[in-house]
C-alpha positions as a Markdown table, in Angstrom:
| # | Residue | x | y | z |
|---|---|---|---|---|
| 1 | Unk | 175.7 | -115.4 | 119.0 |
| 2 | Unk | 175.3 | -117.5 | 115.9 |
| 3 | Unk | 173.8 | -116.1 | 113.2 |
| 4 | Unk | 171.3 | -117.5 | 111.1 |
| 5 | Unk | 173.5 | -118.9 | 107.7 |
| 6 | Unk | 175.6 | -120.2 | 109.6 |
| 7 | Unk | 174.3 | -123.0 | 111.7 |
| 8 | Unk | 173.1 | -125.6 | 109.1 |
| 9 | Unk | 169.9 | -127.1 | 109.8 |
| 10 | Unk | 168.9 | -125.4 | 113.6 |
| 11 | Unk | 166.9 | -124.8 | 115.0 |
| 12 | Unk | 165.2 | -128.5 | 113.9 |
| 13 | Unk | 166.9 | -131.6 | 114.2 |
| 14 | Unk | 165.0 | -132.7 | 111.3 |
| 15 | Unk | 167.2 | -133.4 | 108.5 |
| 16 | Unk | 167.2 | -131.3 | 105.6 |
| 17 | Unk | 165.3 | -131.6 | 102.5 |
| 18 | Unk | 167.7 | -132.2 | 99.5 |
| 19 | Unk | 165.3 | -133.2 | 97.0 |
| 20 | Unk | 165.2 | -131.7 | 94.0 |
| 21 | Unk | 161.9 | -129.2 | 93.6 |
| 22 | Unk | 160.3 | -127.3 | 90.8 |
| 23 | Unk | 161.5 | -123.7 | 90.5 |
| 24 | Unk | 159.3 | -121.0 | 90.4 |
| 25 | Unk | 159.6 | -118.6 | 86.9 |
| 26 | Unk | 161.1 | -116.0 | 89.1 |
| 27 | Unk | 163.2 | -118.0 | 90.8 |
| 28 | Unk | 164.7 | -119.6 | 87.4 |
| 29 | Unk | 165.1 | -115.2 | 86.3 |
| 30 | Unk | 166.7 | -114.6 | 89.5 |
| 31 | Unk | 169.3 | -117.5 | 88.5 |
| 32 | Unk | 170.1 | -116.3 | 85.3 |
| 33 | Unk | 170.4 | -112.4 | 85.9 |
| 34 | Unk | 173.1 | -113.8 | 88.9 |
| 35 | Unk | 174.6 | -115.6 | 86.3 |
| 36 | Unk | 175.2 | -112.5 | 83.9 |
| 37 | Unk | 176.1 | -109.7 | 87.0 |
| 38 | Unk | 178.6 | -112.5 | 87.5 |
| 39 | Unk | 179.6 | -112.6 | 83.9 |
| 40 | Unk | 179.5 | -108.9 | 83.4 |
| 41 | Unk | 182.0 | -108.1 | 86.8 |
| 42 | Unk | 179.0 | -106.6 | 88.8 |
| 43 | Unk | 179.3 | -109.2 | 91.5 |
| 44 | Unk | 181.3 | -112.2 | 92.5 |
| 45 | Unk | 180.5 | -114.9 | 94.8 |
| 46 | Unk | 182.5 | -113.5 | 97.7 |
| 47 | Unk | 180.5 | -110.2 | 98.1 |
| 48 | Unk | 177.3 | -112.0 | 97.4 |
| 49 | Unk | 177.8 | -114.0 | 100.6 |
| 50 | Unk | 178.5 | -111.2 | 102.2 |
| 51 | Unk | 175.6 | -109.3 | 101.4 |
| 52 | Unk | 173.5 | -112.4 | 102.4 |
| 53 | Unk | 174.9 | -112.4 | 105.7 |
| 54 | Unk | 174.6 | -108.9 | 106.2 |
| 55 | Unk | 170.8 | -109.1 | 106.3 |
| 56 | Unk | 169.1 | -108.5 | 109.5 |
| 57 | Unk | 168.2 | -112.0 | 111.3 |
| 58 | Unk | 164.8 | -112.0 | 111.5 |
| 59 | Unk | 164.6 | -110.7 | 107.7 |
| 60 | Unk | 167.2 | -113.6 | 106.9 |
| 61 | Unk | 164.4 | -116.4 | 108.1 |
| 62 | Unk | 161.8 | -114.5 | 106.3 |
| 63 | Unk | 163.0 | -115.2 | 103.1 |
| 64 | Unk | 163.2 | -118.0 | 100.9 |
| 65 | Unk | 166.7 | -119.1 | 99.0 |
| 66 | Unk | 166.1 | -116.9 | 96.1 |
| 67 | Unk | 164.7 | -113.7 | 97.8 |
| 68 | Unk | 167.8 | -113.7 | 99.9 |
| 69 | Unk | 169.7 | -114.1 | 96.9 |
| 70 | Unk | 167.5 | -111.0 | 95.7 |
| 71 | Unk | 168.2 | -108.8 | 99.0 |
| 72 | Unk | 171.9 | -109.4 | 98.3 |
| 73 | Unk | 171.7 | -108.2 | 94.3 |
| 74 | Unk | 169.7 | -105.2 | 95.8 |
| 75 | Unk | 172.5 | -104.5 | 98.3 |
| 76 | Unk | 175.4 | -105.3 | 95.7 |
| 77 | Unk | 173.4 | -102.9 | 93.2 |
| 78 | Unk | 173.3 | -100.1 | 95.6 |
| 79 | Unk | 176.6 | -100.5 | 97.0 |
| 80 | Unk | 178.0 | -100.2 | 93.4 |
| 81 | Unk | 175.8 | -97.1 | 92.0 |
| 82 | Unk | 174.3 | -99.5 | 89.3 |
| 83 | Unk | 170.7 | -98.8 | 91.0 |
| 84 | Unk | 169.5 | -96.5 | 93.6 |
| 85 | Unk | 167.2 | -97.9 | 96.3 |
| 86 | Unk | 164.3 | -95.6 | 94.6 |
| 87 | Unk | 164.6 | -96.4 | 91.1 |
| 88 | Unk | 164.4 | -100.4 | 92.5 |
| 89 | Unk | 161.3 | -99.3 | 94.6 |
| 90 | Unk | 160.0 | -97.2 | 92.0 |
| 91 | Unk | 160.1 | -100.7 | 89.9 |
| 92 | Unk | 158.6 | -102.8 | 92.4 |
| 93 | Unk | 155.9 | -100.3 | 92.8 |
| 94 | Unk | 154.5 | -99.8 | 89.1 |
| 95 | Unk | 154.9 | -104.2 | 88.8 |
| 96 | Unk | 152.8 | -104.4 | 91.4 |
| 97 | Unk | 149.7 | -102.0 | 89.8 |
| 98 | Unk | 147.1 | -104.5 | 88.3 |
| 99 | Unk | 147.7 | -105.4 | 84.9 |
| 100 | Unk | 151.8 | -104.9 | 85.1 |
């Protein structure tokens, strides 16, 4: 069975979009803090693919470029006790309260 980064543009024959688009604030963060785990030996291109395609299916056509890109730096994290899964929820949890 094909999985779902590796079949280009399916399940549309519509060509892709390549035009270039504004990036969202986070998005333009996310790009940068890749940019210095990569810099600082805490991931490398190879293992960030790998944690992209290592996401379930269905959560892989959920998410946009950049939130896959930050399910893989979750999984990288983990994987390499820089982060535990709690102190990453624990995170998410108190930006979410009003006024974060």
């Amino acid at each position: 069975m094909t999985r779902p980064h590796d079949r280009g543009g399916w399940p549309t024959d519509e060509p892709i979009d390549r035009s270039d688009h504004q990036r969202l604030d986070w998005e333009v963060r996310m790009d940068a803090l890749h940019q210095v785990l990569g810099r600082k030996g805490l991931r490398t291109t190879d293992e960030m693919r790998r944690a992209i395609e290592s996401l379930d299916p269905e959560l892989y056509e959920s998410l946009s470029y950049y939130e896959r890109w930050t399910a893989a730096l979750e999984i990288l994290m983990v994987e390499k006790d820089v982060l535990t899964s709690e102190e990453i929820d624990g995170k998410m949890a108190q930006l979410e309260q009003p006024g974060s």
